[in-house]
C-alpha positions in Angstrom: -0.6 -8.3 7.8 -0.5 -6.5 4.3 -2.9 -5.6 2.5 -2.5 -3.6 -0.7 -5.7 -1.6 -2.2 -6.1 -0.2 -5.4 -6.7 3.8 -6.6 -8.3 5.1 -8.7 -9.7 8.7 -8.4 -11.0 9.3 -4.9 -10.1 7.0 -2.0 -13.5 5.4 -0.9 -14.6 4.9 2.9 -13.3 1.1 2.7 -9.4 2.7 2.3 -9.8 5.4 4.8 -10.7 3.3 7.2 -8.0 0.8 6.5 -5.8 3.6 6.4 -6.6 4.8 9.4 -6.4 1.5 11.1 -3.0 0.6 9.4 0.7 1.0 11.9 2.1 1.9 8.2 1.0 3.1 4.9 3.1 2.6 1.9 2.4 4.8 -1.0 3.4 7.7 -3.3 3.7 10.8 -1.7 0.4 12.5 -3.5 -1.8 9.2 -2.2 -0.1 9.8 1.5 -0.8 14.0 1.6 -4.1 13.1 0.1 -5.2 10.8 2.9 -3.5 12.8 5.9 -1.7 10.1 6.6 1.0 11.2 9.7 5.0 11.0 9.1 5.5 8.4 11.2 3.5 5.7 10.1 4.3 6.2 6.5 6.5 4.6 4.2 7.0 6.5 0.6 7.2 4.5 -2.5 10.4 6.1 -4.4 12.1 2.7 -5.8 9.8 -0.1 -5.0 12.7 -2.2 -3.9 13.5 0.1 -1.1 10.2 0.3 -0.2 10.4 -4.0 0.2 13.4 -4.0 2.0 11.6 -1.4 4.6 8.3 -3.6 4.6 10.3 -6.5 5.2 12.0 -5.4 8.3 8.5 -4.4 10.4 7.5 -6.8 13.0 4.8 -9.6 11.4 2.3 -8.2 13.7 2.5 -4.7 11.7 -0.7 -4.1 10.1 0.5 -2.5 6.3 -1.3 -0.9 3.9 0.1 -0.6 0.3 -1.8 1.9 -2.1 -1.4 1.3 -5.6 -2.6 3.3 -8.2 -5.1 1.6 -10.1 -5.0 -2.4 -10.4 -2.2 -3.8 -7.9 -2.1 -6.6 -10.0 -1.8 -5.7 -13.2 0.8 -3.1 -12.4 2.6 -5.3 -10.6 2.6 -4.0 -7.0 1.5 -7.4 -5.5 3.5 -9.3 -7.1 6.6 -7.4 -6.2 5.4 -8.0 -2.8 5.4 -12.0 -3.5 9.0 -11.9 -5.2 10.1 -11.1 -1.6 8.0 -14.0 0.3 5.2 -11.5 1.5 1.6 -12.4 0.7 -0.7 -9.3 0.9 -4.5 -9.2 0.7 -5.8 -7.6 -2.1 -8.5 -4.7 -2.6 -8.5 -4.0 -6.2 -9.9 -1.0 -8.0 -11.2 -0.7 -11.1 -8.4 -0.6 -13.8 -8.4 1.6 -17.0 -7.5 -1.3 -19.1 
């Protein structure tokens, strides 16, 4: 299951606990140091493509979490996601636009 949550400013208690439920957390490197999220489970978003290709070869039972900053949908994030056949849950945030 993926499920990609919007940023902005502080993460809230919902996120934290998602992130600390989560086999992997995909996310810049700021957003990962930020939430103490261990090596091991994470995934850093460098070129969002590579980032795919690594979400796509986890097993279907892998519980994902995808930190965007700001609104996941309006920057894009999720529907990267559903280019490559992967249909994420969405937490948004509020969006400066």
């Amino acid at each position: 299951m993926i499920t990609v949550h919007g940023l902005l400013g502080a993460p809230d208690v919902v996120l934290r606990a998602a992130v600390a439920a989560a086999d992997w957390v995909v996310a810049g490197r700021r957003h990962l140091d930020a939430l103490g999220v261990p090596e091991a489970n994470r995934i850093t978003l460098g070129a969002l493509h590579g980032a795919m290709d690594r979400i796509e070869q986890l097993p279907q039972t892998s519980r994902i979490v995808v930190i965007a900053s700001g609104d996941p949908l309006f920057f894009g994030v999720v529907r990267a996601l559903r280019d490559h056949g992967l249909r994420p849950g969405v937490v948004p945030a509020v969006s400066s636009v």
